[in-house]
C-alpha positions in Angstrom: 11.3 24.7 -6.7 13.2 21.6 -5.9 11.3 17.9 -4.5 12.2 17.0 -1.2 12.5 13.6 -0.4 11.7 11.7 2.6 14.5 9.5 4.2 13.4 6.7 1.9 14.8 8.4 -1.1 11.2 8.5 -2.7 9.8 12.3 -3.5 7.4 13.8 -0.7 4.0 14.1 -2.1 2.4 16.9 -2.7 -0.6 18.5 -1.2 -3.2 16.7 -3.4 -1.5 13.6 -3.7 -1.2 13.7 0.3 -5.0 13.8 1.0 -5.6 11.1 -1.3 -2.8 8.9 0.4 -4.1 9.8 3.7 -7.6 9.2 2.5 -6.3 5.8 1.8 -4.5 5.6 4.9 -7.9 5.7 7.0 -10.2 4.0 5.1 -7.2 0.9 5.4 -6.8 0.7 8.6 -10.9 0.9 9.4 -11.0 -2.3 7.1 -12.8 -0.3 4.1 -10.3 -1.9 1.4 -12.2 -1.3 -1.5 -12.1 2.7 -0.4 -8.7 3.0 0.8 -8.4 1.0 -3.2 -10.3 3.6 -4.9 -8.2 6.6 -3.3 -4.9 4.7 -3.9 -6.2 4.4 -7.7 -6.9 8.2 -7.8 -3.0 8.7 -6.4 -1.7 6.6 -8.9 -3.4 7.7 -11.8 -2.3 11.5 -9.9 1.3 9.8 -10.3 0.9 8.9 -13.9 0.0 12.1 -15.2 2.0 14.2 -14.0 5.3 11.5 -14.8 6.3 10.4 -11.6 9.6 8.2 -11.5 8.3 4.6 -12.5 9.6 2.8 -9.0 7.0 5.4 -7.4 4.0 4.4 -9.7 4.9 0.6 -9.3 4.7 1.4 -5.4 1.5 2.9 -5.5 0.3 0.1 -7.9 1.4 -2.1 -5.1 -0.2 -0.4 -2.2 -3.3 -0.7 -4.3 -3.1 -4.5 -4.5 -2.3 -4.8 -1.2 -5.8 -3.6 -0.3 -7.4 -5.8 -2.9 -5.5 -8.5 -1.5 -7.0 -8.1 1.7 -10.4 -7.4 0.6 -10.0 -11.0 -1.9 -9.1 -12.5 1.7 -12.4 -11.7 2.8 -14.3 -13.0 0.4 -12.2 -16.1 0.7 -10.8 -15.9 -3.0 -8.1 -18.2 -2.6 -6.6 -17.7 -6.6 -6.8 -13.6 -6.6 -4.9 -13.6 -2.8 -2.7 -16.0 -4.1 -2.2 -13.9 -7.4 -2.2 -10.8 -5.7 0.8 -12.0 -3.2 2.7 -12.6 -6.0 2.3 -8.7 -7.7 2.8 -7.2 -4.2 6.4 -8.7 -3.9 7.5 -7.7 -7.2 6.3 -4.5 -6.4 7.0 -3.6 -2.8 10.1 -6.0 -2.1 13.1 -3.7 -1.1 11.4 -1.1 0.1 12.2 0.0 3.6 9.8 3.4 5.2 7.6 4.7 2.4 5.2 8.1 3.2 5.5 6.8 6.9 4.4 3.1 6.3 7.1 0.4 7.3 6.4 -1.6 3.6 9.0 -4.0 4.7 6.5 -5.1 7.6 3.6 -4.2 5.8 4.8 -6.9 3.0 6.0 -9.8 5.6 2.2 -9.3 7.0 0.7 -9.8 3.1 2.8 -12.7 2.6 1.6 -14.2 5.6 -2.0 -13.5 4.3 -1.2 -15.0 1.2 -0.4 -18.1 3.1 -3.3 -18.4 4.9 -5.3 -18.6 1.5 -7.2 -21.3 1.7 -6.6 -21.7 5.5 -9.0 -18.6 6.0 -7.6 -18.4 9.9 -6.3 -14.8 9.2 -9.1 -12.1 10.1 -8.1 -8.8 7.8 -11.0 -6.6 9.2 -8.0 -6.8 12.6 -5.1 -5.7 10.2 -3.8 -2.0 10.0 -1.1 -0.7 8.3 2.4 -0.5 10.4 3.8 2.9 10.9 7.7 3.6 10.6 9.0 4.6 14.3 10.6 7.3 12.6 9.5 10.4 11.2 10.2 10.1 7.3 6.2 11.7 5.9 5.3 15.4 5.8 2.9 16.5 7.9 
């Protein structure tokens, strides 16, 4: 049996790897990042073993660090948000709509957290994930 591939050239995941993702997903966008961390972890490690193309374990990886970003924001870490901005763009930069998340908007909106290290103006319990207008997940 063949992969399919969503629109953004990276392979659609498979029925485990999809409720961890979407485990992720929801604990994300309800402002649990250490959760929505520790699912992303479970994906990755998923990705790892069973030899997943390296650009789609460095995505995860950056997925990961995007909630431990937001969660270092909280706790008004000003060297690990500023370290963390730094992994996320060498990690997620060129990516357009990944498993139905708009990374490219998703990234702009770390950066701008990354900025407001140190600022602390920025509340991330308000952020959620940006969907892709466009259909490009399975179901």
């Amino acid at each position: 049996m063949g992969e399919a591939f969503g629109n953004s050239g990276i392979p659609l995941l498979i029925e485990d790897e999809l409720a961890l993702w979407n485990a992720g997903l929801e604990d994300f966008d309800q402002g649990r990042y250490w959760h929505a961390h520790e699912d992303w972890e479970d994906l990755w490690n998923a990705h790892k073993r069973r030899g997943a193309p390296s650009s789609e374990i460095l995505f995860v990886q950056g997925m990961i660090q995007t909630a431990a970003l937001l969660l270092n924001h909280e706790r008004k870490k000003e060297r690990g948000v500023k370290n963390l901005t730094v992994k996320i763009n060498a990690k997620l930069a060129g990516w357009g709509c990944v498993w139905n998340i708009d990374v490219s908007k998703h990234l702009d909106s770390m950066n701008t957290f990354g900025l407001d290290a140190g600022v602390w103006s920025l509340d991330a319990q308000a952020y959620t994930l940006e969907r892709c207008s466009s259909r490009e997940v399975q179901d």
